[in-house]
C-alpha positions as CSV (number, residue, x, y, z in Angstrom):
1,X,-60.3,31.5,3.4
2,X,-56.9,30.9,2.3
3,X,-56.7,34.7,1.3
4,X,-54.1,34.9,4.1
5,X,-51.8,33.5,2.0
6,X,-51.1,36.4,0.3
7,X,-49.8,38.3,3.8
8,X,-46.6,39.3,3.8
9,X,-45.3,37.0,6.3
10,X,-46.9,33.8,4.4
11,X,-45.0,35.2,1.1
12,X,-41.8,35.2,2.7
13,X,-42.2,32.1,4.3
14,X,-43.3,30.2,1.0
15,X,-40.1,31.7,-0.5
16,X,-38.0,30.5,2.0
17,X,-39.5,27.1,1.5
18,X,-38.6,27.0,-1.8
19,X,-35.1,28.1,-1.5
20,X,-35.0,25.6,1.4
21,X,-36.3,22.4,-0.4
22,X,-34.2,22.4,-3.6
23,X,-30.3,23.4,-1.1
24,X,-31.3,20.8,0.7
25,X,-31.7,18.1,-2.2
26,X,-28.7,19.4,-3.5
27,X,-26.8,18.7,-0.1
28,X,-27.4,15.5,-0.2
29,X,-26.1,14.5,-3.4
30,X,-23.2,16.1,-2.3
31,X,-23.2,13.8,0.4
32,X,-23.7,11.1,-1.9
33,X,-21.1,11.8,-4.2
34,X,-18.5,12.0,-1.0
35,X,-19.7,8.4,-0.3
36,X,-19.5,7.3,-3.8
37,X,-15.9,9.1,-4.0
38,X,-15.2,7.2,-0.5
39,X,-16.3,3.6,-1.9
40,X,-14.2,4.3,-5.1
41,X,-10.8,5.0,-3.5
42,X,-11.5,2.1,-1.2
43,X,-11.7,-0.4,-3.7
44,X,-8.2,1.3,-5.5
45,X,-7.0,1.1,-1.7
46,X,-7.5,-2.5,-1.3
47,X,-6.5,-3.7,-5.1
48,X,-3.6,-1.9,-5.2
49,X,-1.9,-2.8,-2.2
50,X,-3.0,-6.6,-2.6
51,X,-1.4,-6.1,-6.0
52,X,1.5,-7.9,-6.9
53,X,4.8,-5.0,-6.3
54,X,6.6,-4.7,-9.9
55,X,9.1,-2.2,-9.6
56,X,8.8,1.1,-9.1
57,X,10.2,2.1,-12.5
58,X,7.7,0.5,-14.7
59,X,4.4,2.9,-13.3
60,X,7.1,6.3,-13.4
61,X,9.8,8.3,-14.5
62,X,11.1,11.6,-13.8
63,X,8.0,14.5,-14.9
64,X,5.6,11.9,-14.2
65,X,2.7,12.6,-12.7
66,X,1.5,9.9,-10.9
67,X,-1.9,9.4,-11.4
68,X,-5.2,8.3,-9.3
69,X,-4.9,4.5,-10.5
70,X,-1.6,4.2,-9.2
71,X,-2.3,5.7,-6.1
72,X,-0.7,3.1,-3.3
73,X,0.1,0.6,-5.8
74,X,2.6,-1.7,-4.3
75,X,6.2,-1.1,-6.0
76,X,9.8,-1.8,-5.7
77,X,13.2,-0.1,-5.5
78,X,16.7,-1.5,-5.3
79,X,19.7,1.2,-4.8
80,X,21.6,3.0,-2.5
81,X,20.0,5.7,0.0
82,X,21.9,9.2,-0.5
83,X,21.5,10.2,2.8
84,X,23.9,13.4,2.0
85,X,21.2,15.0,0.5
86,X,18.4,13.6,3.2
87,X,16.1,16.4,3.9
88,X,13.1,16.2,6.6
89,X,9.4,17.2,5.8
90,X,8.5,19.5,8.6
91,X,4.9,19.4,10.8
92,X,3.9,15.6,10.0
93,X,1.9,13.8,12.9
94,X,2.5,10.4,13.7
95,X,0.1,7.7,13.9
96,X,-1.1,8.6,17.5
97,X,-1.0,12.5,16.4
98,X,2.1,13.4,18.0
99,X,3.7,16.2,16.4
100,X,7.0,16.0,14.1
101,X,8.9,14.9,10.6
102,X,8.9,12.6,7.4
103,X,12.3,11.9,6.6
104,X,12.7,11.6,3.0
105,X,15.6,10.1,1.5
106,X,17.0,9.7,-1.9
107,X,17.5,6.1,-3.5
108,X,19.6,6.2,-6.2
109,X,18.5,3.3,-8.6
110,X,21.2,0.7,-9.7
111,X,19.8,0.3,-13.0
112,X,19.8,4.3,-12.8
113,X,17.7,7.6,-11.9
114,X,16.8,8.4,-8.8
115,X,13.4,7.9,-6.4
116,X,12.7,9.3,-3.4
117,X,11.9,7.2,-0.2
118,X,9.9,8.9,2.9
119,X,11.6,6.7,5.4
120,X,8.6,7.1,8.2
121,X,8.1,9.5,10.5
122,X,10.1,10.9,13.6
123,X,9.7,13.4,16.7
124,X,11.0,16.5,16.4
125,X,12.2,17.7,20.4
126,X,10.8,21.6,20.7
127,X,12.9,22.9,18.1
128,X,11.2,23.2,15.3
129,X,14.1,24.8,12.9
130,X,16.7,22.4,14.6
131,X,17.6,19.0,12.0
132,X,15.7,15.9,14.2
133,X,17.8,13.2,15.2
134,X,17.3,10.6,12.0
135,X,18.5,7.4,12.0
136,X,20.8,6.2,9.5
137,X,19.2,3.6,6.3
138,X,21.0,0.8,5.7
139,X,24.4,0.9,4.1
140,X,25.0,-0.1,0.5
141,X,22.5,-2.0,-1.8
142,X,19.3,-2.5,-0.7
143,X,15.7,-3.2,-2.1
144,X,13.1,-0.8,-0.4
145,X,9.2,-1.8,-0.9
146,X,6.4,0.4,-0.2
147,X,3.3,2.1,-1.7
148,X,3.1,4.6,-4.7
149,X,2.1,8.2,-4.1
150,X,2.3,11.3,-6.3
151,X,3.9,14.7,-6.0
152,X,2.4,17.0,-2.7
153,X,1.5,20.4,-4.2
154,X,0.2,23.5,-2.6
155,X,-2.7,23.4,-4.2
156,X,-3.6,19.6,-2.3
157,X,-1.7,20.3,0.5
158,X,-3.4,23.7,1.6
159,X,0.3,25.2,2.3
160,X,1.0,28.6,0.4
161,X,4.3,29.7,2.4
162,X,7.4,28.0,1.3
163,X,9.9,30.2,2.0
164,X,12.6,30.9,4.8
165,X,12.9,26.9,5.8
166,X,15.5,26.2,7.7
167,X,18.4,23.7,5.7
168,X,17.6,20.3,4.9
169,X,14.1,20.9,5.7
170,X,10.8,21.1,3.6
171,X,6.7,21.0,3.8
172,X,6.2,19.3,0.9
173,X,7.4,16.0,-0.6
174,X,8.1,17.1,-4.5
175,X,10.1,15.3,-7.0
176,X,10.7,18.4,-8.9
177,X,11.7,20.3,-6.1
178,X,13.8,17.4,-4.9
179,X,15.6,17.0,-8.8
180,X,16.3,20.7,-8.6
181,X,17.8,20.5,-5.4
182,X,19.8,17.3,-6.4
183,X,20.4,18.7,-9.9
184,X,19.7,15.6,-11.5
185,X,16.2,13.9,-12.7
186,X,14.4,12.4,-10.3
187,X,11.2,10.0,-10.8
188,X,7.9,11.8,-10.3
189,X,5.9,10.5,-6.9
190,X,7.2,9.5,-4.5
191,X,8.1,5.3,-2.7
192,X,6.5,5.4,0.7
193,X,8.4,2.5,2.9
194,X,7.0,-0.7,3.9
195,X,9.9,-2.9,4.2
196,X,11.9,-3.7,5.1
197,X,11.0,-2.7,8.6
198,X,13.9,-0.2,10.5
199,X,15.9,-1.8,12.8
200,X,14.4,-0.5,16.5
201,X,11.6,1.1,14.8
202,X,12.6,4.1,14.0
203,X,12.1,6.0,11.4
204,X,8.1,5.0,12.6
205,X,6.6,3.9,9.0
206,X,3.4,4.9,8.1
207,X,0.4,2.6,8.2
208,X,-1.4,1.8,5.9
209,X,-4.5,4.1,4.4
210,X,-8.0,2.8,6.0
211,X,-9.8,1.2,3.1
212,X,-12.8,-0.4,4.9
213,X,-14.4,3.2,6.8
214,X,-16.5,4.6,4.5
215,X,-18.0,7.3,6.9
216,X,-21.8,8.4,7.1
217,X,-22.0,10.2,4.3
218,X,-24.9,8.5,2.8
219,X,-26.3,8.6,6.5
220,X,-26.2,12.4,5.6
221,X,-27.6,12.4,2.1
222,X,-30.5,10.5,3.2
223,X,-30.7,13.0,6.4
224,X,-30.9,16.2,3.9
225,X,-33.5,14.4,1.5
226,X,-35.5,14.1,4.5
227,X,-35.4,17.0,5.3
228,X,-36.4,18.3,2.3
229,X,-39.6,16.6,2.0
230,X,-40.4,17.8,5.3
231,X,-40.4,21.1,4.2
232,X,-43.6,21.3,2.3
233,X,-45.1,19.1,4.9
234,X,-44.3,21.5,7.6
235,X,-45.7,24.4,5.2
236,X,-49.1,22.5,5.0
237,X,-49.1,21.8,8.7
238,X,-48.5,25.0,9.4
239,X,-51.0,26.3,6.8
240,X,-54.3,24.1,7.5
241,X,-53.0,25.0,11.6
242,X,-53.4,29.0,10.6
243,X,-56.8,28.1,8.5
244,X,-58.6,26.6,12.0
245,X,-57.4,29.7,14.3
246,X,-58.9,32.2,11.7
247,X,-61.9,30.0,11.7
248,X,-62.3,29.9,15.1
249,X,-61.3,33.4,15.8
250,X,-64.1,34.1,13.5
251,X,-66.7,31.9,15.1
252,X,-66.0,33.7,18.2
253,X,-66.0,37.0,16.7
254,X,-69.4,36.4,15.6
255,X,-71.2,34.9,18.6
256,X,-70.0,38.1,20.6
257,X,-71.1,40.1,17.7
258,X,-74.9,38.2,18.2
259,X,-77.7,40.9,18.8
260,X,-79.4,40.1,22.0
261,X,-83.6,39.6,22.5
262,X,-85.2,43.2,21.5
263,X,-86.6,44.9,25.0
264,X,-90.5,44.2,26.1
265,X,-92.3,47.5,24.8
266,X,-93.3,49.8,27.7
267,X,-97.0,50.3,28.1
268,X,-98.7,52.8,26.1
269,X,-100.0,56.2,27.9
């Protein structure tokens, strides 16, 4: 009875099943490890920028790559801003997604080297190869706060064209590109302001990273493990549903197949 089984279309559709069943399993620990990743960096998120700041000389130095742990740890810096060699990092959206800048700004250290500051963000009016109107940073000494971050590189940033930029502008905010544009070592990452606060508001500083959303990723693992199982339910379903229409379109097959009563013999001459 189950002999259909072996059809060409059941094949094909057992195949599919099984391709199906062990995608799907493997989607959702995908999904899973997005929300374990998630839950991770939130809990860096949160410690390191309840941490207590320590300056920003202590967690880098120039080649340094800044790693994961120290990823929006609270720092310190206490120089003077070079704002001769400010340049602006080009196509950066603002908090309510408006279109324009990072201006990043080089604090030379008292106690030596030099760290770069992104200031905050501005508008950029139409213009895109003009210099944005940037406000000045304050004058002389000053001690910056703000959150760790390391080096942007093409490879996490997605951009692959660097070239033909107008002056003073870049995409990416790199302490080696920075040092060999100052021609002098510069720490590796990079401050990102917090206080103090500009005076009008401008530069716009960046808020802080979100470290209570974790998203519905595990909403989706569990939604692609279900779906999985239901898989070779389905299959079952739909084979015990295709075993009762071949029984029945047998049944009826052989009732109209049924020989009728034999004919009354006609009488004998």
């Amino acid at each position: 009875m189950y002999r259909f089984l072996l059809t060409r279309q059941w094949v094909i559709l057992a195949l599919l099943a099984l391709v199906l069943i062990p995608t799907m399993v493997e989607l959702g620990f995908w999904q899973l490890h997005r929300h374990q990743h998630r839950v991770a960096q939130n809990a860096l998120i949160s410690h390191n920028l309840k941490a207590k700041p320590v300056p920003v000389a202590e967690l880098t130095s120039p080649g340094h790559t800044v790693p994961r742990a120290d990823y929006w740890r609270a720092v310190t810096a206490t120089g003077t801003f070079d704002t001769a060699h400010e340049v602006v990092v080009r196509r950066r959206t603002s908090d309510d997604d408006r279109l324009g800048a990072h201006v990043l700004t080089p604090l030379d250290l008292t106690d030596g080297g030099t760290v770069l500051v992104n200031r905050g963000w501005v508008p950029t009016d139409g213009d895109q190869r003009a210099f944005p109107k940037v406000p000045a940073p304050p004058r002389g000494e000053v001690t910056v706060t703000g959150r760790l971050k390391a080096d942007e590189t093409t490879g996490s940033s997605g951009i692959k064209d660097l070239s033909g930029l107008p002056d003073r502008q870049v995409m990416l905010i790199n302490s080696d590109q920075q040092s060999a544009l100052l021609s002098r070592p510069v720490l590796g990452g990079y401050l990102e302001q917090t206080g103090p606060e500009p005076y009008g508001g401008s530069p716009e500083q960046i808020a802080s990273p979100d470290d209570s959303s974790i998203g519905a990723h595990m909403a989706y693992a569990v939604q692609w493990w279900l779906f999985a199982a239901g898989v070779p339910v389905g299959w079952v379903v739909l084979v015990r549903r295709e075993k009762r229409d071949l029984q029945e379109a047998a049944a009826r097959g052989e009732s109209a197949e049924e020989p009728g009563r034999p004919a009354t013999a006609g009488a004998t001459v």
